[in-house]
C-alpha positions in Angstrom: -20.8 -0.6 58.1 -17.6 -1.1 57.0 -18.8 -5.3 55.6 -21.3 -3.1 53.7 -19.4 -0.8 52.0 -16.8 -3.4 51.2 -19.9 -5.0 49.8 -21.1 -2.4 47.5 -17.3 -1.9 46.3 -17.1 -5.1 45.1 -20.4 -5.2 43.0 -19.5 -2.2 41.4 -16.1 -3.3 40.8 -17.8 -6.2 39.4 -19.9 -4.4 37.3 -17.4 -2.5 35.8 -14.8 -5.4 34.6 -18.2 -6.7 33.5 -19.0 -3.5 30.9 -15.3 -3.2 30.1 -15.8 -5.3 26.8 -18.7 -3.2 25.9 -16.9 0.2 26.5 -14.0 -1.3 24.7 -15.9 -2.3 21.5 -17.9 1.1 21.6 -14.3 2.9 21.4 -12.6 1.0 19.0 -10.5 2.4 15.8 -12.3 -0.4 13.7 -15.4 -2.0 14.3 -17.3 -5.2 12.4 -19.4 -3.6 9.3 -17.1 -0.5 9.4 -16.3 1.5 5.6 -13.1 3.0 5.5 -11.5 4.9 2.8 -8.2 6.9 2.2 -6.2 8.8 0.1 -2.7 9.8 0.5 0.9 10.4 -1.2 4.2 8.2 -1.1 7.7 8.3 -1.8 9.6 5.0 -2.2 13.2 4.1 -2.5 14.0 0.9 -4.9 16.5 -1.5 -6.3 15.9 -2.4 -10.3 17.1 -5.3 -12.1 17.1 -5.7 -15.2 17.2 -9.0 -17.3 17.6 -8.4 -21.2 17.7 -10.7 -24.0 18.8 -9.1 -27.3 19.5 -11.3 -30.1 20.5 -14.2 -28.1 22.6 -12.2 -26.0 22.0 -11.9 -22.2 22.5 -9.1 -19.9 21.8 -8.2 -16.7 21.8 -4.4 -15.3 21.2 -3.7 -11.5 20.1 0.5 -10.4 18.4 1.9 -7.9 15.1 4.4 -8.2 13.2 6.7 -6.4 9.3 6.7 -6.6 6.2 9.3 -6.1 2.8 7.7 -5.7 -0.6 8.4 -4.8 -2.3 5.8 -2.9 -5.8 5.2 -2.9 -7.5 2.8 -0.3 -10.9 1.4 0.6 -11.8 -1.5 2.8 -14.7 -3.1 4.9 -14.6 -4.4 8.0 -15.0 -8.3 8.5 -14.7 -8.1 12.5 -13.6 -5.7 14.7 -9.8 -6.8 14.6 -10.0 -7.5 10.5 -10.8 -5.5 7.1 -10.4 -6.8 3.4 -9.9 -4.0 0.9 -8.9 -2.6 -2.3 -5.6 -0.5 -3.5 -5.2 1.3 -6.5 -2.2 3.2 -6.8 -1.3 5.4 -9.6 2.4 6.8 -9.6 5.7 7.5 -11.4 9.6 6.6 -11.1 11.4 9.9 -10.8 13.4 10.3 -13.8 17.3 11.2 -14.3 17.0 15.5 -14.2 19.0 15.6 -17.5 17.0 12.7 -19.8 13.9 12.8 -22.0 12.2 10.1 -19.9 8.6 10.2 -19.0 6.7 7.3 -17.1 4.2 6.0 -15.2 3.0 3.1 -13.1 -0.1 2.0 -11.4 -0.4 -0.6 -8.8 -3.9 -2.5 -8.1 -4.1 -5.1 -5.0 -5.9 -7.1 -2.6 -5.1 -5.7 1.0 -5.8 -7.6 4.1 -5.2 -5.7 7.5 -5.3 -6.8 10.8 -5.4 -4.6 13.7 -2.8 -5.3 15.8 -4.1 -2.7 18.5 -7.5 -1.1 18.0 -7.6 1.7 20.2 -10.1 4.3 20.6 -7.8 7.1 18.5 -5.2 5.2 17.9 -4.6 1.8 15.5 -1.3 -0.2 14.9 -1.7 -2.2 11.9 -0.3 -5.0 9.7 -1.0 -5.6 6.4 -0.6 -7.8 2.6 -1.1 -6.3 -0.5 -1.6 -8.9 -3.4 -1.9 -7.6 -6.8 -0.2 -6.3 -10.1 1.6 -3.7 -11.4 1.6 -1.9 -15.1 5.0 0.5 -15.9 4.9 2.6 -19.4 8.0 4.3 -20.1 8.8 6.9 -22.7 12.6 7.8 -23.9 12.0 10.8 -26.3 15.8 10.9 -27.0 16.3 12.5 -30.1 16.2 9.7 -32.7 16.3 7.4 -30.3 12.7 7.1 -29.1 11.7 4.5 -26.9 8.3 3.4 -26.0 7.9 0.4 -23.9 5.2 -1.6 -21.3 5.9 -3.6 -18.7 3.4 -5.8 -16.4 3.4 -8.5 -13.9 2.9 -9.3 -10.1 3.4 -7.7 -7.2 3.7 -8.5 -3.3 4.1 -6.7 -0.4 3.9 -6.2 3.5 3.2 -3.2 5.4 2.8 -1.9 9.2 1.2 1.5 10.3 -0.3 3.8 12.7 -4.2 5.3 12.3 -4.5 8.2 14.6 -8.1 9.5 14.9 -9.0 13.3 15.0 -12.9 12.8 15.1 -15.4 10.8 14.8 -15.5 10.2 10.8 -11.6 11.9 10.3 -7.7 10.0 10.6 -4.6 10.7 9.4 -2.8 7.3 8.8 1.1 6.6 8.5 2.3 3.3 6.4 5.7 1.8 5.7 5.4 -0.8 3.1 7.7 -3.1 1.4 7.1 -3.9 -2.4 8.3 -6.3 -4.1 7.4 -6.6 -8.7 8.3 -8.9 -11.1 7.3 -7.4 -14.1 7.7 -8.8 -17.9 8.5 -6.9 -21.4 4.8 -6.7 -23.0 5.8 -4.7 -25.8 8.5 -2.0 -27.1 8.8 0.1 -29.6 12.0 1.7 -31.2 11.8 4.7 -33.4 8.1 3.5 -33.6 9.1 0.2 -34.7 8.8 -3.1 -32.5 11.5 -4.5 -31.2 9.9 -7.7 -29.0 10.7 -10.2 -32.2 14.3 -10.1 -31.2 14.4 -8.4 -27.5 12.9 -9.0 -24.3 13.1 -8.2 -20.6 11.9 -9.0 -17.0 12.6 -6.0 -14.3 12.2 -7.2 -10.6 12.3 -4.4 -8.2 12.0 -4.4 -4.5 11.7 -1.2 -2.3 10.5 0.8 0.8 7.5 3.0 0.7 7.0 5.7 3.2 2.7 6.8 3.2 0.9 9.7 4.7 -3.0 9.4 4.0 -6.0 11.1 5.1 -8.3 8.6 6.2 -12.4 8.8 6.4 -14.1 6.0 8.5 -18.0 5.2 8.5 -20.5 2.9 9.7 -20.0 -0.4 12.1 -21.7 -2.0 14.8 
């Protein structure tokens, strides 16, 4: 009696490590052929340098910034521990309280993820973002107006948490470094250009705190 139900034990302890995979895959954040999509807000804290040339003269000027952005996301799953997507980005530097500055940025990239643990309701991710970056900026300073567009590259690396609360619903938590190198495209001075005899390159590099909502669809 005892040989037989030691027996039985044993084949269904078998049968279970053997459906583990399966169970696994069925419960899993992210799955091959999965859509996901998301849209969220940010905050970001920066460091700004900024290389001048005016009339031969060089200059260099080093600040700090603070940033407000809404992050938009979509991706496809290439396996279950994978997904390529898309990142557009539209935001703003938070201006000085007491100056006439208005601006805005927007920030398109490549994203590779990989999930690092794919849980059922849970996901800890790691991720690239590969793209550019576009910065217009408007001083209306009393006769002193100044209009001027930056663009260039950017780079950066991120790490987060997905946290399912449904089937189709997710709230996702991202902390991503950036890093731009963006050029002087053009600039206008009391509606005059200015680029025949100044130009500029502003690198900044910063941390990026994301909340999103997150919708997930599809997979096998």
């Amino acid at each position: 009696m005892n040989s037989s139900i030691r027996s039985t034990m044993r084949y269904f302890a078998a049968l279970l490590i053997g459906l583990l995979p399966f169970a696994s895959a069925l419960a899993q954040y992210n799955q091959k052929g999965r859509i996901h999509l998301s849209i969220g807000g940010s905050a970001g804290a920066h460091s700004t340098e900024l290389k001048y040339s005016l009339f031969g003269f060089k200059g260099t000027d080093t600040d700090g910034a603070v940033t407000t952005s809404v992050p938009i996301q979509i991706a496809g799953a290439i396996s279950n521990r994978f997904t390529l997507g898309f990142l557009i980005e539209p935001g703003r530097y938070v201006p000085d309280s007491a100056s006439d500055q208005t601006n805005g940025f927007i920030n398109v990239a490549l994203e590779p993820r990989l999930y690092l643990i794919n849980g059922e309701r849970i996901a800890w991710t790691a991720s690239a973002q590969l793209g550019g970056v576009a910065l217009h900026i408007v001083d209306d300073t009393p006769g002193a107006k100044v209009d001027a567009r930056y663009s260039g590259g950017a780079f950066g690396l991120g790490s987060g948490f997905a946290f399912g609360i449904g089937d189709h619903v997710g709230i996702g938590f991202d902390l991503r470094y950036l890093v731009t190198n963006l050029e002087l495209r053009a600039m206008e001075y009391n509606d005059a250009s200015v680029t025949d005899f100044y130009s500029a390159k502003l690198r900044t590099a910063g941390l990026i705190a994301q909340l999103s909502l997150a919708f997930r669809f599809g997979g096998s």
